[in-house]
C-alpha positions in Angstrom: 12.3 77.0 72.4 9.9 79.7 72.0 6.1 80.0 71.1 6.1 75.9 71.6 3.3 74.2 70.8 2.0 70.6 69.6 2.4 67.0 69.9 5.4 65.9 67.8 5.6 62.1 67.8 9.2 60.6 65.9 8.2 57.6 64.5 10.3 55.1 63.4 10.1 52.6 60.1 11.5 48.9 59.1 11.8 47.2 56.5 9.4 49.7 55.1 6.6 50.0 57.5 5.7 51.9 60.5 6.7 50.2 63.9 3.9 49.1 66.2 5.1 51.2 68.8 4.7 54.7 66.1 0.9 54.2 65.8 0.8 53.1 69.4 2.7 57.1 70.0 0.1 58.5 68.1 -2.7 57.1 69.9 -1.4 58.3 72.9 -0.2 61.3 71.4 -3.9 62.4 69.7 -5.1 62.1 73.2 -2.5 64.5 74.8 -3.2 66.9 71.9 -7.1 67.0 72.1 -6.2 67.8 76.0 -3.9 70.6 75.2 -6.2 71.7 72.5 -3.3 71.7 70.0 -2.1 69.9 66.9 -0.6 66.7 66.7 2.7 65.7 64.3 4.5 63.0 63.3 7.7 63.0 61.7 9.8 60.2 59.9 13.7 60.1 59.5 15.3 58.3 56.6 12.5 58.3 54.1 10.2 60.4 51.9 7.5 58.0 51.3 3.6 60.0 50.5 2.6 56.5 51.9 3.8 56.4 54.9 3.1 60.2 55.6 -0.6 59.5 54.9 -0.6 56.4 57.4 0.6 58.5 59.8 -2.7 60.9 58.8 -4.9 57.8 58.9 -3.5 57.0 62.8 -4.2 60.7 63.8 -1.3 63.0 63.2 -2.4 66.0 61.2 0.3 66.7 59.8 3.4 64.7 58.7 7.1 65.6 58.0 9.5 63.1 56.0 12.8 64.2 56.9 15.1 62.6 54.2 18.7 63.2 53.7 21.2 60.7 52.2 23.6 60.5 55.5 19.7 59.0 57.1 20.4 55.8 55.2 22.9 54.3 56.7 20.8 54.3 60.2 23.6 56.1 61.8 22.6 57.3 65.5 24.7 60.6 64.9 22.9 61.3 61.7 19.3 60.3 63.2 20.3 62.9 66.3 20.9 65.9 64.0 17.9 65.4 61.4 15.6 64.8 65.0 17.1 67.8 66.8 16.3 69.8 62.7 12.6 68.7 63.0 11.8 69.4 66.3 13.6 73.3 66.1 11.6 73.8 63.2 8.4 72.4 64.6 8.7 73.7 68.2 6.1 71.3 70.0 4.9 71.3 73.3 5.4 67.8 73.7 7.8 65.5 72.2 7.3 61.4 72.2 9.5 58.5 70.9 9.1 55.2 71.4 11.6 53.5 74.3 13.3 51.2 71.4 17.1 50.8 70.4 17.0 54.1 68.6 14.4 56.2 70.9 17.2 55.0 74.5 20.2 56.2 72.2 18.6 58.8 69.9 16.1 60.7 72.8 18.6 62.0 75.7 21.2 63.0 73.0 18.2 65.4 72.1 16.7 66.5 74.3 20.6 67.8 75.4 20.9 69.4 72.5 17.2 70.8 72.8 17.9 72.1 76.5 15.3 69.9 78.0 15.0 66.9 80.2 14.0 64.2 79.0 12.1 60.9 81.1 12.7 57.7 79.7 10.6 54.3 79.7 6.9 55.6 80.7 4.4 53.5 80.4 1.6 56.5 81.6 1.1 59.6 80.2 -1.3 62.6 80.8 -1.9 66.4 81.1 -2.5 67.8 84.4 -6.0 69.5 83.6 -5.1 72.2 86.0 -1.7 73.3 84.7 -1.7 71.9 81.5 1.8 70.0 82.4 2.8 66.7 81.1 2.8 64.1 83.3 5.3 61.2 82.7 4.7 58.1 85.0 7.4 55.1 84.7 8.8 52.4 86.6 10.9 52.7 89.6 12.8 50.3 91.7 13.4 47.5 89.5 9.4 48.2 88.6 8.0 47.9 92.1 7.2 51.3 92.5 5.9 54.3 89.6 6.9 57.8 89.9 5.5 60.6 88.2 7.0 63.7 87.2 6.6 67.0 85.5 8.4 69.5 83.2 7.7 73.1 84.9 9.9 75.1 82.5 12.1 73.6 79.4 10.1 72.9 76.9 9.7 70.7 74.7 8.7 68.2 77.6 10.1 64.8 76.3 9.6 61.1 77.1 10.1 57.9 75.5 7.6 55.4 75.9 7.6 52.1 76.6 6.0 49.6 73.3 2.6 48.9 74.0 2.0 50.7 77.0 -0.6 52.5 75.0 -3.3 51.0 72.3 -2.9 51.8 69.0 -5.6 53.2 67.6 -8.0 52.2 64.6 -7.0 53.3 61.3 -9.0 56.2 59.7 -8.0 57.1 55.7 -10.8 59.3 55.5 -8.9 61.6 58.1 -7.7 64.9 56.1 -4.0 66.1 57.0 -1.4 67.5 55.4 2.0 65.7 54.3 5.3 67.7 54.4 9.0 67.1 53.2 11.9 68.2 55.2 15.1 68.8 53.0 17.7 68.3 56.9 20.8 69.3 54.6 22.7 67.2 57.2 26.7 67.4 57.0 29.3 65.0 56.9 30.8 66.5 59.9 27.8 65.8 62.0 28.3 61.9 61.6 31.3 60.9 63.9 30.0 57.3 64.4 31.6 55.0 61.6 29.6 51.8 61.3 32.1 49.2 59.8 29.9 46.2 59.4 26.1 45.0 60.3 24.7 41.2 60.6 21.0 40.8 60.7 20.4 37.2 62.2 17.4 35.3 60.9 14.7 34.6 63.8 11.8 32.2 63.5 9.0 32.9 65.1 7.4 35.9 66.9 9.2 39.3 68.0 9.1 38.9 71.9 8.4 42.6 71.5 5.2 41.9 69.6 4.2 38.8 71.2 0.6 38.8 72.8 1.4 35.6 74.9 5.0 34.8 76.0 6.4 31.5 78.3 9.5 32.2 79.6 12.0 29.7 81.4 14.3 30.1 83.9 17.5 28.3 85.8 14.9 25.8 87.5 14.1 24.7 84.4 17.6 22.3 84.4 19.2 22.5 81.2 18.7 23.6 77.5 17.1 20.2 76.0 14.2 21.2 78.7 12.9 24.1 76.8 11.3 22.1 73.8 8.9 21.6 76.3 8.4 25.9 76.5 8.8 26.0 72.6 5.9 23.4 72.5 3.1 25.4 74.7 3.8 28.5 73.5 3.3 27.3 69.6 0.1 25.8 70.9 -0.6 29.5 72.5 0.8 31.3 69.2 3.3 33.1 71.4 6.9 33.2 71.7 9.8 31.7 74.3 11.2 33.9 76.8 14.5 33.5 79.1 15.9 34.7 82.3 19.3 35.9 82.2 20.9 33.5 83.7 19.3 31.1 81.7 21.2 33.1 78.7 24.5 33.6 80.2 24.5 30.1 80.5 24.3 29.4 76.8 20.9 27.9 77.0 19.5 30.0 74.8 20.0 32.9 72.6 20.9 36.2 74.2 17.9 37.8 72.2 15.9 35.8 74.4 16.6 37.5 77.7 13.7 39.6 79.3 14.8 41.7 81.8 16.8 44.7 83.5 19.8 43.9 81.2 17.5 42.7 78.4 14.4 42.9 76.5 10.9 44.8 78.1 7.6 43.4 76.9 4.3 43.9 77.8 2.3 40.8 76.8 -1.5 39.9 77.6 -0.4 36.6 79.2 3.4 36.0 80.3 3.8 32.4 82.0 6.9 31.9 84.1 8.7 28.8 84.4 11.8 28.0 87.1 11.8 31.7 87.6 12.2 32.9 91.2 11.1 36.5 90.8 14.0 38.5 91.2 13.8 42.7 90.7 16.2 42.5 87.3 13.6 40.0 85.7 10.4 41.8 87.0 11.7 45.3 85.3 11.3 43.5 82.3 7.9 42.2 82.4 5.9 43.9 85.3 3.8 45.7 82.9 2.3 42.3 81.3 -1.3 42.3 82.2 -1.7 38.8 83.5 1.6 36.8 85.3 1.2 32.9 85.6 4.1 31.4 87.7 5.1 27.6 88.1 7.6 27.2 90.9 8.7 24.5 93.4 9.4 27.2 96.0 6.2 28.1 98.0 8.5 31.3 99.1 9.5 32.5 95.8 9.0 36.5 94.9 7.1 35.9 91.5 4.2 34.6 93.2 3.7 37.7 94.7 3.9 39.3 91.3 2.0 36.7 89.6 -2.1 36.9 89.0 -2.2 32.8 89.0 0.7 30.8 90.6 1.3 26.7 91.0 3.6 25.1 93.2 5.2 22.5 91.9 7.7 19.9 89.7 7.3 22.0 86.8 7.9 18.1 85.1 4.9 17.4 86.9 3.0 20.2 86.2 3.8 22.1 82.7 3.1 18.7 80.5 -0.3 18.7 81.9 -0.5 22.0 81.3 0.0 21.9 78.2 -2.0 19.1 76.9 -4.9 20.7 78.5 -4.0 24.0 77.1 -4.0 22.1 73.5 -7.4 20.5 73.9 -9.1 23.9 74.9 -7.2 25.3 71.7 -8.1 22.6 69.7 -11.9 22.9 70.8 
């Protein structure tokens, strides 16, 4: 892509509003622009809401595209690939950002192929290299033990999905001027190989794990499935959500939309508490970036208390029902 230049952030939108993790891009993203000295954009597939364009405005892009085209609504990766790879030749950035979600892990490599770039997935740190002026994209290595940084030196646009909330969204601004813009993607039939025969949304009660500021999270040592009321029951008191190991899941404990992990869901919560969990690499990948670990294990020797802030040794039947009833007379004041 010649004459490159920009931020382009593609957010994403459900059930009519703008994910977390799009304002959390373009707080990230303003920063990365104001560093390069160049504009910032956002772009939406699937809709040509004014509204929505000016929220992006209000969360620092300065100028929005809606990309609609009637192939867009039937949220068809093939469909979302084309209209993305349509934006970003038209816009040429410097930089483009999507969020590490279901769509941004199948949507992002597909385009930066198509785009002639490379593209690094997951990053949870993002800057530009004062001296060169290069992206660089820091993730997780090793099952999360390690980061590794790298750079784009010559495809361009430099790409990178980024892990939800590894950046802070930041404070809305509707005073902010900026101008919104409709893309007509004229997208073809042809272009959509992937038939989608039938989708089933599943009622959840609760929090998203995803959004969740406080998570507990249970694993094999917690015994059986009847023992995770007592999870359920701390992290209502906390306002957070229930968490589970993998083998906890494969087990039929729980729901599979449960599972944090490698092979599962990635959060980033303030507080994540671990219960029966021995630590192991595929688990960690999935919550290493939370910002304060709390582990309760019987084994004095087990690997998440040396990736946990706070650790107790112990019958977690001992120990999380005391837990908890202090937790609920702090809450309750």
């Amino acid at each position: 892509m010649s004459q490159v230049k920009g931020v382009l952030v593609i957010g994403e939108v459900a059930d009519g509003k703008l994910l977390a993790v799009t304002r959390e891009l373009l707080g990230i993203g303003r920063k990365l622009a104001d560093a390069l000295g160049e504009p910032l954009s956002a772009a939406l597939l699937g809709t040509d809401s004014e509204a929505l364009g000016k929220e992006l405005i209000a969360f620092g892009a300065d100028k929005a595209y809606l990309a609609h085209d009637p192939l867009l609504a039937q949220d068809n990766p093939d469909a979302y690939v084309a209209a993305a790879e349509k934006v970003a030749r038209q816009v040429q950035p410097n930089v483009l950002l999507m969020g590490q979600t279901v769509l941004g892990r199948d949507v992002g490599p597909r385009l930066a192929t198509r785009l002639g770039t490379a593209l690094e997935p997951d990053c949870v740190d993002l800057a530009v290299d004062p001296a060169t002026k290069l992206l660089r994209m820091t993730r997780p290595v090793y099952g999360g033990n390690a980061r590794a940084t790298y750079v784009c030196e010559t495809a361009r646009p430099q790409m990178a999905t980024v892990r939800p909330k590894a950046f802070s969204a930041p404070e809305r601004n509707d005073a902010r001027a900026g101008e919104v813009a409709k893309l007509a993607v004229e997208l073809a039939p042809a272009q959509v190989k992937l038939k989608v025969l039938d989708r089933q949304k599943k009622a959840s009660e609760g929090l998203r794990l995803e959004d969740a500021r406080i998570i507990v999270t249970g694993g094999r040592g917690m015994g059986g499935p009847e023992n995770f009321k007592y999870l359920q029951d701390l992290a209502q008191t906390l306002k957070g959500a229930v968490g589970a190991s993998r083998a906890v899941c494969d087990a039929g404990w729980v729901s599979p939309s449960l599972q944090i992990g490698l092979t599962g869901k990635v959060v980033t919560p303030d507080l994540y508490i671990t219960v029966g969990i021995s630590g192991a690499s595929q688990h960690m990948a999935g919550c290493s970036g939370s910002k304060v670990i709390v582990a309760i294990n019987k084994d004095p020797d087990a690997n998440i208390f040396k990736e946990s802030r706070y650790g107790v040794v112990g019958d977690w039947k001992q120990v999380l029902p005391a837990f908890s009833e202090k937790v609920k007379e702090l809450v309750q004041g």
